[in-house]
C-alpha positions as a Python dict, from the first residue, in 0.01 Angstrom:
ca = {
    (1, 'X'): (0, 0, 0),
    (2, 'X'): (220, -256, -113),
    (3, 'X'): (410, -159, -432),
    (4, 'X'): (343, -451, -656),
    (5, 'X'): (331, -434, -1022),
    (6, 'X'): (344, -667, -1318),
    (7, 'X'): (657, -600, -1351),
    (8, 'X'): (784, -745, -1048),
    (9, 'X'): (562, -1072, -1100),
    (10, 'X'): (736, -1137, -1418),
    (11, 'X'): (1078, -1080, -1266),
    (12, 'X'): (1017, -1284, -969),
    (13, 'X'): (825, -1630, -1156),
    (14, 'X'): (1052, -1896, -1278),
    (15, 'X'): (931, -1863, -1632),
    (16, 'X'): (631, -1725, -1842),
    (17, 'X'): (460, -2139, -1821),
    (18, 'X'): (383, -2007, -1455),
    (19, 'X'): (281, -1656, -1530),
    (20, 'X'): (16, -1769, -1761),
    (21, 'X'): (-123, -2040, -1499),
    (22, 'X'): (-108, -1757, -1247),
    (23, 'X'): (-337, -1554, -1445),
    (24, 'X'): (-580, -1840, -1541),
    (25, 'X'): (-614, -1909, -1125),
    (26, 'X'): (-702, -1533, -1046),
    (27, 'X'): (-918, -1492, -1350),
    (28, 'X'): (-1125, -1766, -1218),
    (29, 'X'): (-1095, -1701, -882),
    (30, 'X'): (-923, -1967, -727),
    (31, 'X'): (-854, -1828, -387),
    (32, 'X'): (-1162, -1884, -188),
    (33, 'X'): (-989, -1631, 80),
    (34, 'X'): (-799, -1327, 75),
    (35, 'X'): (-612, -1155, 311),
    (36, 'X'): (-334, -902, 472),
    (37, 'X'): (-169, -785, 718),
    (38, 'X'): (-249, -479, 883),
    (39, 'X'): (45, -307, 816),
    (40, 'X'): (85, -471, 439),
    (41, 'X'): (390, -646, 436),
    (42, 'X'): (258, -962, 399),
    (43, 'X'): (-26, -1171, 154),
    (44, 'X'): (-218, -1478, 301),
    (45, 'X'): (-457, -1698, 68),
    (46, 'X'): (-622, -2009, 28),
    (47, 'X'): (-652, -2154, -312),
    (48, 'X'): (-861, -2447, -404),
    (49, 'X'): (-629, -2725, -534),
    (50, 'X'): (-682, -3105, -649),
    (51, 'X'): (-760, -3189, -313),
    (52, 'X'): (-1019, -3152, -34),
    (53, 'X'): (-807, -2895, 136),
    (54, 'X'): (-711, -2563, 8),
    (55, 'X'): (-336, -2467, -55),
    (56, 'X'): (-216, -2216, 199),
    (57, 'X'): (-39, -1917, 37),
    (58, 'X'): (157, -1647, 170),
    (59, 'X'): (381, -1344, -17),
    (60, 'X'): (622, -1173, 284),
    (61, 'X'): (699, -807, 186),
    (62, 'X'): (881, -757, 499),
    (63, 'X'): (1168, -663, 290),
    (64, 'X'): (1059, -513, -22),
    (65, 'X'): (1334, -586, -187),
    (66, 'X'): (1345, -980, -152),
    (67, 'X'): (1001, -1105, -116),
    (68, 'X'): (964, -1467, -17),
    (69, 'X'): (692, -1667, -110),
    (70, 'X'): (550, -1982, 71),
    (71, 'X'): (291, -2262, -39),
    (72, 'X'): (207, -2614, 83),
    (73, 'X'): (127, -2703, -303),
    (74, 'X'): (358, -3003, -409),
    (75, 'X'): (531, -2791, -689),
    (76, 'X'): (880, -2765, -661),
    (77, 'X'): (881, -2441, -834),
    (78, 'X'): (987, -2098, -611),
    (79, 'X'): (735, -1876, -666),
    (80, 'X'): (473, -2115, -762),
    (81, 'X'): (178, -2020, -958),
    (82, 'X'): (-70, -1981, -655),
    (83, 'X'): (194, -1738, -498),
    (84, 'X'): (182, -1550, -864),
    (85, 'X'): (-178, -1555, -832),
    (86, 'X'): (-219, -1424, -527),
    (87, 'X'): (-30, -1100, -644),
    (88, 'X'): (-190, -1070, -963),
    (89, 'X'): (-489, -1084, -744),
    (90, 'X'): (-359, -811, -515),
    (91, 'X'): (-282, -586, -831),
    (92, 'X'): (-637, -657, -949),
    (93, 'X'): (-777, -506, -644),
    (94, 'X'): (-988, -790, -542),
    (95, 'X'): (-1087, -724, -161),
    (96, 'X'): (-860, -857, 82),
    (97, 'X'): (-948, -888, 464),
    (98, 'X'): (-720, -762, 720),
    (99, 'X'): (-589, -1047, 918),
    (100, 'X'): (-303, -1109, 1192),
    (101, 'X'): (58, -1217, 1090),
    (102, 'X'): (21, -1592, 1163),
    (103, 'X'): (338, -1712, 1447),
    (104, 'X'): (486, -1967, 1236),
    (105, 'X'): (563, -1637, 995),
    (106, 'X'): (690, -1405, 1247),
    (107, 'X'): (877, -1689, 1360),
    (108, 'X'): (1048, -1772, 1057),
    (109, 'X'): (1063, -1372, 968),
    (110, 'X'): (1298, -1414, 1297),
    (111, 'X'): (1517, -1645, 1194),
    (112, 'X'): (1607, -1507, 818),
    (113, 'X'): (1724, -1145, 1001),
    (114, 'X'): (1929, -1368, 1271),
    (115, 'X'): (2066, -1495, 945),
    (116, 'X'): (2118, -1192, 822),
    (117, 'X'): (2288, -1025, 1110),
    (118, 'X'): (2503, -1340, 1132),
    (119, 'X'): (2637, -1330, 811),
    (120, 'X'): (2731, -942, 859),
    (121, 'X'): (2881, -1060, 1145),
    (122, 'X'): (3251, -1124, 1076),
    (123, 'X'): (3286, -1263, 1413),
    (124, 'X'): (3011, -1537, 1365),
    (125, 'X'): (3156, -1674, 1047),
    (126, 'X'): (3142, -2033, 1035),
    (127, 'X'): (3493, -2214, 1149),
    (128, 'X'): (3680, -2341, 860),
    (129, 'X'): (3705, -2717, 966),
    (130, 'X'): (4098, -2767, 830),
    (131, 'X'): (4062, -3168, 846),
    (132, 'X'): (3809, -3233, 598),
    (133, 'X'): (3939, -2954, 384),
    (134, 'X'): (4256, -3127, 372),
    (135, 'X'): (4120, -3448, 273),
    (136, 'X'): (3932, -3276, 36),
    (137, 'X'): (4277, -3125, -129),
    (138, 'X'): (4431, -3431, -139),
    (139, 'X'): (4154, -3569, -327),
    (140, 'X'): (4193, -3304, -558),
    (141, 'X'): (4546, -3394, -612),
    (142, 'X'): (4478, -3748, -702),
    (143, 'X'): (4188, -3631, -917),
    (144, 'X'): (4436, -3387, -1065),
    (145, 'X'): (4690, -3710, -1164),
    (146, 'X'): (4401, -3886, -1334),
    (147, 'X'): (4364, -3566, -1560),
    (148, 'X'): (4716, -3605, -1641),
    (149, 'X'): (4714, -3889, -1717),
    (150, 'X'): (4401, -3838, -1961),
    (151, 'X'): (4611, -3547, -2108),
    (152, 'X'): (4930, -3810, -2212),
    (153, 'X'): (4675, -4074, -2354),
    (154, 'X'): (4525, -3868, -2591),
    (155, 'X'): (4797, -3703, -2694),
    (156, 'X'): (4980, -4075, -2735),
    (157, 'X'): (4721, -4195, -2924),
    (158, 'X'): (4637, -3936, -3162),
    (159, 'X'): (4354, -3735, -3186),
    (160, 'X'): (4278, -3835, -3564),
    (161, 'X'): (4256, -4180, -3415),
    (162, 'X'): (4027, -4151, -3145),
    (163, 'X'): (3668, -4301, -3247),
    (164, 'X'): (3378, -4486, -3083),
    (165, 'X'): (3482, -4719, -2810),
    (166, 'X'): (3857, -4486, -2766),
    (167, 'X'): (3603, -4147, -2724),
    (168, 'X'): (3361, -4370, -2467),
    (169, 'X'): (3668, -4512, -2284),
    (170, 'X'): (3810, -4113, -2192),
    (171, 'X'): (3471, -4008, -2180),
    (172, 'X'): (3429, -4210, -1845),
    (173, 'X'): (3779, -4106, -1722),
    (174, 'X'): (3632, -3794, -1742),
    (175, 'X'): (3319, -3844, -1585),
    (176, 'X'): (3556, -3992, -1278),
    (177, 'X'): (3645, -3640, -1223),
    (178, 'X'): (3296, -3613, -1024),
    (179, 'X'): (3435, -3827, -765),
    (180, 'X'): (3739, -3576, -703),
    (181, 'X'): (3573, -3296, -654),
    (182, 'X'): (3708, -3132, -944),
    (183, 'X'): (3415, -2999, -1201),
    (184, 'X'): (3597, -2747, -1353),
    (185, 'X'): (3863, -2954, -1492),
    (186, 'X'): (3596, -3259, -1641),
    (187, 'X'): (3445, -2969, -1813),
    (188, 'X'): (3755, -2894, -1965),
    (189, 'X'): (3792, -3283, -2042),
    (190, 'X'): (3471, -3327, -2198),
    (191, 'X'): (3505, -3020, -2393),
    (192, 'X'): (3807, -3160, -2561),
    (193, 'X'): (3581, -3457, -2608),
    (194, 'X'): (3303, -3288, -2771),
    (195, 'X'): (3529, -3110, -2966),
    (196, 'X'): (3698, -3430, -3138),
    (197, 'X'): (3384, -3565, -3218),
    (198, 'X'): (3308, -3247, -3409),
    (199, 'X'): (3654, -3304, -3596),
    (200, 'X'): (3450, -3640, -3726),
    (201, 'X'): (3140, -3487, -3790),
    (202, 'X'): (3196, -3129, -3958),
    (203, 'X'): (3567, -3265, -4125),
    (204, 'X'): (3452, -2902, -4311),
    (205, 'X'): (3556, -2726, -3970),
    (206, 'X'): (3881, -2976, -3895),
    (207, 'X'): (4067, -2675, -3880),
    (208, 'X'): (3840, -2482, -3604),
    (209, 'X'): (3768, -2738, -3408),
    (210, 'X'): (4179, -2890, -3401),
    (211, 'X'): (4252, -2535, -3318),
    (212, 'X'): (3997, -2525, -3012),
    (213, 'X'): (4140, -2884, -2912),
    (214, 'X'): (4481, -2736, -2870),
    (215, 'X'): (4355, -2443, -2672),
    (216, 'X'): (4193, -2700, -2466),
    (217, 'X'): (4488, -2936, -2395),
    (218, 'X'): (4685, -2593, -2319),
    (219, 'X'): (4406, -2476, -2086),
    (220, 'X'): (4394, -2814, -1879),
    (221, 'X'): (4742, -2824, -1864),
    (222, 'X'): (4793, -2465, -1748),
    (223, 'X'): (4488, -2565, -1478),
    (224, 'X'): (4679, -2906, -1356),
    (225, 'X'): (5011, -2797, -1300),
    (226, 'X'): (4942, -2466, -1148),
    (227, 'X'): (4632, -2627, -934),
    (228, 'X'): (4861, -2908, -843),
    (229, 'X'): (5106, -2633, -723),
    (230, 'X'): (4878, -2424, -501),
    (231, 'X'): (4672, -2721, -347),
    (232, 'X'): (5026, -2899, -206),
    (233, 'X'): (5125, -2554, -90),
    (234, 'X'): (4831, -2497, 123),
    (235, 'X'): (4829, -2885, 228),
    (236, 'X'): (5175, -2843, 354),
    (237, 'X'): (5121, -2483, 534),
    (238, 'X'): (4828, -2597, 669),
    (239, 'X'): (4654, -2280, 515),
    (240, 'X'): (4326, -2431, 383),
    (241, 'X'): (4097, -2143, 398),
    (242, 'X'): (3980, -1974, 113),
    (243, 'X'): (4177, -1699, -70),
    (244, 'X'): (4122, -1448, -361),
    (245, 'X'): (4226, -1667, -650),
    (246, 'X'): (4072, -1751, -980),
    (247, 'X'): (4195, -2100, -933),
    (248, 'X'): (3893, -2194, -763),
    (249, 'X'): (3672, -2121, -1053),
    (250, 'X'): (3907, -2333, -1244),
    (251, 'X'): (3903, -2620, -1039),
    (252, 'X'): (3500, -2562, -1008),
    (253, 'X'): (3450, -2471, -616),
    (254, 'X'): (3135, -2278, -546),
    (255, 'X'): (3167, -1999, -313),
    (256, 'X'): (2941, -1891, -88),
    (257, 'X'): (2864, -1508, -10),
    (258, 'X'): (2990, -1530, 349),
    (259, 'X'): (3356, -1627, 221),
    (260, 'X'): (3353, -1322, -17),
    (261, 'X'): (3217, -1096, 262),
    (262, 'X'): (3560, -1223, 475),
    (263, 'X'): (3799, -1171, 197),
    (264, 'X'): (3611, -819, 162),
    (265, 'X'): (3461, -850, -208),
    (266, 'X'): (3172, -664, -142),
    (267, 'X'): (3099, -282, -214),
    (268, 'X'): (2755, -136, -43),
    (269, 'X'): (2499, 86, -195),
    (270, 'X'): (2560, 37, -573),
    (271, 'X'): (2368, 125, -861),
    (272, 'X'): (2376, -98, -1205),
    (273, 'X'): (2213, -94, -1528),
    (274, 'X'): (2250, -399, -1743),
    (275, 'X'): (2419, -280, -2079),
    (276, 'X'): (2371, -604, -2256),
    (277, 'X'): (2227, -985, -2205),
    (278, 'X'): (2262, -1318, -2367),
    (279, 'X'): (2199, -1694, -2316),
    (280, 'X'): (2453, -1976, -2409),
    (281, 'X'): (2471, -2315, -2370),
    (282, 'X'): (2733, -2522, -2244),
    (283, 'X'): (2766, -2885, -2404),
    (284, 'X'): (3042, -3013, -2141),
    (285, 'X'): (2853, -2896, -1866),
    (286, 'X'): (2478, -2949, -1985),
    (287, 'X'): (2369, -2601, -1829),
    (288, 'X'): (2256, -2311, -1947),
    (289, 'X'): (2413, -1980, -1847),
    (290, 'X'): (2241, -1671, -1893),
    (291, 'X'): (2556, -1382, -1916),
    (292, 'X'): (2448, -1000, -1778),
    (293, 'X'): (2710, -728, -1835),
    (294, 'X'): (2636, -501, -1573),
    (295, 'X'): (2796, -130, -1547),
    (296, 'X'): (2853, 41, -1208),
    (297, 'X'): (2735, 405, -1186),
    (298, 'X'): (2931, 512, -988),
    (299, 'X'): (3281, 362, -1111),
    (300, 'X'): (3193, 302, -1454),
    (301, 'X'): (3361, -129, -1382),
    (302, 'X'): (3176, -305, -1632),
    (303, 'X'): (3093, -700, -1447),
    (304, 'X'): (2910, -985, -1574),
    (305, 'X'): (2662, -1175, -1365),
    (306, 'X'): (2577, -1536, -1452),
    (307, 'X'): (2286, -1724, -1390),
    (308, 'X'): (2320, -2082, -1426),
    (309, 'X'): (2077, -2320, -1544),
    (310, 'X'): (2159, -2690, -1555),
    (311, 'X'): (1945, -2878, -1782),
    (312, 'X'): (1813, -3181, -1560),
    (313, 'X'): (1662, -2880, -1372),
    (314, 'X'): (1551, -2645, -1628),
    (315, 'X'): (1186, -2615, -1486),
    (316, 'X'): (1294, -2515, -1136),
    (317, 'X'): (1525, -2235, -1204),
    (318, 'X'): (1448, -1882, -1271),
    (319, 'X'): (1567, -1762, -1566),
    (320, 'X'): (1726, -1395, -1589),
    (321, 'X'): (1624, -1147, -1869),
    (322, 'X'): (1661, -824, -2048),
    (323, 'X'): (1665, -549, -1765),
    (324, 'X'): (1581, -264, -1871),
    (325, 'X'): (1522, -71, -1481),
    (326, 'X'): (1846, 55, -1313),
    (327, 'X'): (1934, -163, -972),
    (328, 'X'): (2010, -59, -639),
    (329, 'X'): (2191, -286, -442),
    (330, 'X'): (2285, -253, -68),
    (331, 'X'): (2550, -543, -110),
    (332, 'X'): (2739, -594, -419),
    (333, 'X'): (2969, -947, -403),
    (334, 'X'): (3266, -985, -606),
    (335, 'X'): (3413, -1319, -723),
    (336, 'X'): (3797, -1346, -758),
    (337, 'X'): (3917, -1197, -1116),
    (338, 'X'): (4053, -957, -1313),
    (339, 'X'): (3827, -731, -1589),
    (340, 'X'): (3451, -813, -1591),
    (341, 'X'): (3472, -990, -1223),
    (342, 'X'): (3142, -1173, -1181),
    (343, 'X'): (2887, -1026, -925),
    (344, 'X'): (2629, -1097, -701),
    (345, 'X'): (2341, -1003, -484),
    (346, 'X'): (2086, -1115, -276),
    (347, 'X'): (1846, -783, -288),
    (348, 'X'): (1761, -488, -499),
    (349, 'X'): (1566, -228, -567),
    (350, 'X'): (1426, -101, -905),
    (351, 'X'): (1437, 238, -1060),
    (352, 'X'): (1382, 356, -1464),
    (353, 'X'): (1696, 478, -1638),
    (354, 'X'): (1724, 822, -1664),
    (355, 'X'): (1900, 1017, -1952),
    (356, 'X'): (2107, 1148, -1658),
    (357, 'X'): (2232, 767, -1604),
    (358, 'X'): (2288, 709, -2024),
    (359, 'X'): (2512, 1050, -2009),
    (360, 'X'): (2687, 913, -1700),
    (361, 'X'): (2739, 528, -1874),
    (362, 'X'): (2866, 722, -2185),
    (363, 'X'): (3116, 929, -1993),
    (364, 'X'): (3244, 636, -1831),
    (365, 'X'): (3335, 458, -2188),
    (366, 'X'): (3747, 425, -2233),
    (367, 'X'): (3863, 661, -2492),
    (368, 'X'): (4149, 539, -2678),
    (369, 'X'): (4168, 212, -2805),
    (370, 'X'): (4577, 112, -2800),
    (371, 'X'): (4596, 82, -2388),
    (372, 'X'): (4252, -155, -2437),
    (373, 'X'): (4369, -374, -2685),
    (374, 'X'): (4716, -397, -2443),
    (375, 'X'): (4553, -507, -2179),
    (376, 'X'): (4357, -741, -2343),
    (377, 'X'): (4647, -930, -2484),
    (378, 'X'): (4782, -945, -2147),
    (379, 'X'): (4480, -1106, -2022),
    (380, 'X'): (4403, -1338, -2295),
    (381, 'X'): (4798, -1471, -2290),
    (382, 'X'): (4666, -1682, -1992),
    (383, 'X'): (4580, -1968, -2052),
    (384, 'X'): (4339, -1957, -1738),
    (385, 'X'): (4148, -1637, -1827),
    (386, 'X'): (3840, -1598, -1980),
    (387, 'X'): (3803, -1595, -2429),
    (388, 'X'): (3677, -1265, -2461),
    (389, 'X'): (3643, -965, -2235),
    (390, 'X'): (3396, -689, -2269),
    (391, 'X'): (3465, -320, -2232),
    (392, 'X'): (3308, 7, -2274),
    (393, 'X'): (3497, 181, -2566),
    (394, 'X'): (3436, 582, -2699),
    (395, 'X'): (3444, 565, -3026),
    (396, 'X'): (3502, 847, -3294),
    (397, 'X'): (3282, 654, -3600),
    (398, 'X'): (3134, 353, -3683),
    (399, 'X'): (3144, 304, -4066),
    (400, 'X'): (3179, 10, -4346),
    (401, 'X'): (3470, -49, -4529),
    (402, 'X'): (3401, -270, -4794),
    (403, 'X'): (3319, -597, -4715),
    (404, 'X'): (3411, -505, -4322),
    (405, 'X'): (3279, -279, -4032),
    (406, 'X'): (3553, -84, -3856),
    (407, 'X'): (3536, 121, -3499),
    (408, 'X'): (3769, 395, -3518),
    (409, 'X'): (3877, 600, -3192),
    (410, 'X'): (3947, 1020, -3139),
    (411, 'X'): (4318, 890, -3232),
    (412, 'X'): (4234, 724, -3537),
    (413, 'X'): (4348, 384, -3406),
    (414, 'X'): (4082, 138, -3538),
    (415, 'X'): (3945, -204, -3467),
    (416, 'X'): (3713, -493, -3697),
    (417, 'X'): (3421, -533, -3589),
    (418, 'X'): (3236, -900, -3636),
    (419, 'X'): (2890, -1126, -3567),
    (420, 'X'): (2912, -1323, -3254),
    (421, 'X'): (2692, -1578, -3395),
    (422, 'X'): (2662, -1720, -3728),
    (423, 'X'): (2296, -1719, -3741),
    (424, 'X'): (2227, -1334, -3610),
    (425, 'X'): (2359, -1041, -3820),
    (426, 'X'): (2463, -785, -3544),
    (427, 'X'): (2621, -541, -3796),
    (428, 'X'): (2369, -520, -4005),
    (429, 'X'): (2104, -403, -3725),
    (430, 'X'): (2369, -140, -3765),
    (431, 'X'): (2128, -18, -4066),
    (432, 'X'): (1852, -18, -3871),
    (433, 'X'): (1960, 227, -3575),
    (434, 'X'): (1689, 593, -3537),
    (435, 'X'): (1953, 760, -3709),
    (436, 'X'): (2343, 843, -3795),
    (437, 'X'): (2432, 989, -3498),
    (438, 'X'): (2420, 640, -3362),
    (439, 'X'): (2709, 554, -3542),
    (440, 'X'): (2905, 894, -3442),
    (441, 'X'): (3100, 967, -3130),
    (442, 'X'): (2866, 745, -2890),
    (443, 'X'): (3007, 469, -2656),
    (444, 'X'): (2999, 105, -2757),
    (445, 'X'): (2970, -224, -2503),
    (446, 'X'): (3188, -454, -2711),
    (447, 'X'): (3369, -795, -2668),
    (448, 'X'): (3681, -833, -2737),
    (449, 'X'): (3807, -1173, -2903),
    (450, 'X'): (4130, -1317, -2980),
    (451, 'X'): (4147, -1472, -3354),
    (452, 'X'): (4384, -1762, -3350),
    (453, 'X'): (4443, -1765, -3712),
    (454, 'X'): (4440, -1394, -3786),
    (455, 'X'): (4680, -1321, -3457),
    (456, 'X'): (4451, -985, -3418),
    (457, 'X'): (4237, -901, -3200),
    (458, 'X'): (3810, -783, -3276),
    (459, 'X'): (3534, -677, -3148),
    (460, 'X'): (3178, -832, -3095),
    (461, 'X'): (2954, -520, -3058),
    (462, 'X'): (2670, -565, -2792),
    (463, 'X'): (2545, -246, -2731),
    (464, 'X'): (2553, 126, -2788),
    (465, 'X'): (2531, 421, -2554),
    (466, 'X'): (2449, 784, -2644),
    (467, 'X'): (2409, 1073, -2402),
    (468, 'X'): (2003, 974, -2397),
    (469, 'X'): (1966, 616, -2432),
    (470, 'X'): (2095, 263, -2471),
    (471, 'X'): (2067, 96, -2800),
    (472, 'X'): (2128, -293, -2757),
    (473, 'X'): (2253, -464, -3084),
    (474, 'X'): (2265, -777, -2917),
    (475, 'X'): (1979, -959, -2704),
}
């Protein structure tokens, strides 16, 4: 018997609209027939739609671990609510008939393993075609000279200057950066945008929001000149292919699994719990990105997995949660980076966290606070590295000292701790915790932040650890 449980069906839909149109179509029983195979691995329905003819529905099993769900509906949504249906139906127990494994399935069963084996395949990796990746490069570069140039005219004009038409005349420079292939950096450009127009609209926050313009004009920069640098280097060598470098996030190229498999960021057979989980939303971009830290078992490397969520497509797009099961993965990818490289994976299977796992995640958690806080300040000096990185930290006490809260290691070396947001009060869920010992000798999932004006660094606190369960602060 198939192993299907609510559960899945609300990890699998798009978003909670669908579940509850799923459930309406099985409590009324909209499938007029109901079937599977003999062997279980797949689902086959027909639901009554707004037309003569039924929709035909299937839910493949073949591999437990990635279902894939089909439907002739006209919804563009992956599962769609029939396919939801069908397996709330299945967990009802409704009767289904046993019935063969139509061709066009087995056929196209066929072609996802040949898929399969051919990515595995080093061998049968797809050539690199070094002409059109050239062109593409020196697009780039002339893309790159228009950000330049964007970089000089703001600075020549004066950022206290720039209003109305001056902010709508750089805003379509920046939108130009489409047509060069270059995402990452018009991000960065309309960033610095956004940010200016905050300088008119909060003057309260001038100070903030000049601060983040500088960072902004330094990050760009840093991304130009050092882009510029490595994309003429390859153009010249004739070395176009991809290679492990962050500058590809930077410029805004999206990888594909089969180029990480070749530059061998994978690891096989992993197991992850999710220590901590949060949604933001990117202005410059117009996306949402929902942000999973994710530790390894078996390592204790703490990664973050990003799902993102453009806005123009918000209904099509599954959005990731709170998981709460532990994950086994056959295939973990790794994107280029340093600390919290982001992951990937195409499959998984589900477990519940044991008190064996939270004593294992707690015993993974960096003891002494001085070699952290180096290391971060050698990270954060880039100017192409990430704001804040997130680590696992051992921690001797939690406690509140006057107006502050302060994390203080076996050593006695401490660190602030602060509120991410404005408008949720981390530290004071402190209060709320089952008990002291919450606050004493445990592990805490932190980010650490670099404050501009302060020159020190603190900590965001996301979640704690004890030897029998995980306590998030932050959802």
């Amino acid at each position: 018997m198939l192993s299907i449980t609510t559960e899945l069906i609300e990890r699998v839909a798009i978003n909670t609209n669908s579940i509850t149109n799923a459930k309406k179509i099985s409590q009324q029983n909209g499938f007029i027939v109901l079937s599977k195979s003999a062997d279980e691995t797949l689902l086959y329905g027909e639901c009554k739609g707004g037309g003569k003819n039924p929709y035909i529905t299937t839910a493949d099993f073949i591999d437990p671990s990635a279902p894939v769900f089909r439907c002739n509906c006209p919804s563009h949504q992956f599962p769609c609510k029939h396919a939801l249906a069908l397996l709330f139906d299945y967990i009802a127990n409704k009767p289904f008939t046993t019935c063969e494994i139509p061709e066009d399935i087995i056929s196209k069963r066929k072609k996802i393993a040949k898929k399969k084996e051919n990515a595995a395949d080093p061998t049968k990796a797809k050539k690199v075609n070094k002409s059109a990746l050239t062109k593409k490069m020196q697009k780039q570069l002339e893309g790159l000279d228009l950000a330049e140039q964007f970089l000089k005219e703001v600075l020549q004009t004066g950022i206290a200057s720039l209003s109305g038409k001056g902010l709508k005349t750089y805003a379509d420079l920046a939108k130009q950066m489409g047509d060069y292939y270059l995402p990452g950096s018009q991000a960065m450009m309309q960033q610095i945008l956004i940010d200016m127009e905050n300088v008119q609209q909060y003057p309260e926050k001038e100070k903030q929001y000049y601060n983040e313009i500088l960072q902004g004009f330094i990050q760009l920069q840093s991304t130009i000149k050092k882009a510029r640098v490595f994309l003429k280097q390859k153009i010249d060598t004739q070395q176009v292919s991809m290679e492990n470098s962050t500058l590809y996030d930077r410029i805004g190229y999206i990888w594909q699994l089969t180029q990480l498999q070749e530059l061998g960021l994978y690891k096989e057979n992993v197991e992850l719990i999710q220590l901590s989980f949060d949604i933001t939303y990117n202005e410059s971009k117009k996306e949402y990105v929902d942000i999973g830290y994710w530790i390894d078992l078996e390592d204790g490397i703490v990664s973050k997995k990003e799902n993102i969520r453009p806005k123009r497509a918000i209904k099509y797009i599954k959005q990731d949660n709170t998981e709460k099961e532990c994950i086994q993965v056959p295939k973990l990818y790794f994107y280029p980076g340093e600390t919290n490289k982001r992951i990937r994976w195409e499959s998984a299977s589900y477990r519940a966290v044991t008190e064996q796992d939270c004593n294992t995640i707690k015993q993974k958690a960096q003891p002494i606070l001085a070699p952290i806080i180096k290391a971060v300040k050698n990270e954060l000096k880039n100017p192409l590295s990430e704001k804040s990185v997130v680590y696992l930290i051992a921690f001797e006490k939690i406690s509140k000292v006057g107006e502050k809260y302060i994390l203080e290691d076996s050593t006695g070396d401490t660190i602030e701790l602060k509120n991410k947001y404005d408008h949720i009060d981390v530290l004071n869920s402190l209060h709320y915790l089952p008990d002291e010992s919450f606050l004493k000798q445990q592990a805490l999932l932190c980010e650490l932040v670099y404050d501009n004006e302060s020159h020190t660094i603190f900590a965001l606190p996301h979640t704690i650890v004890t030897d029998k369960e995980i306590a998030r602060l932050l959802y």
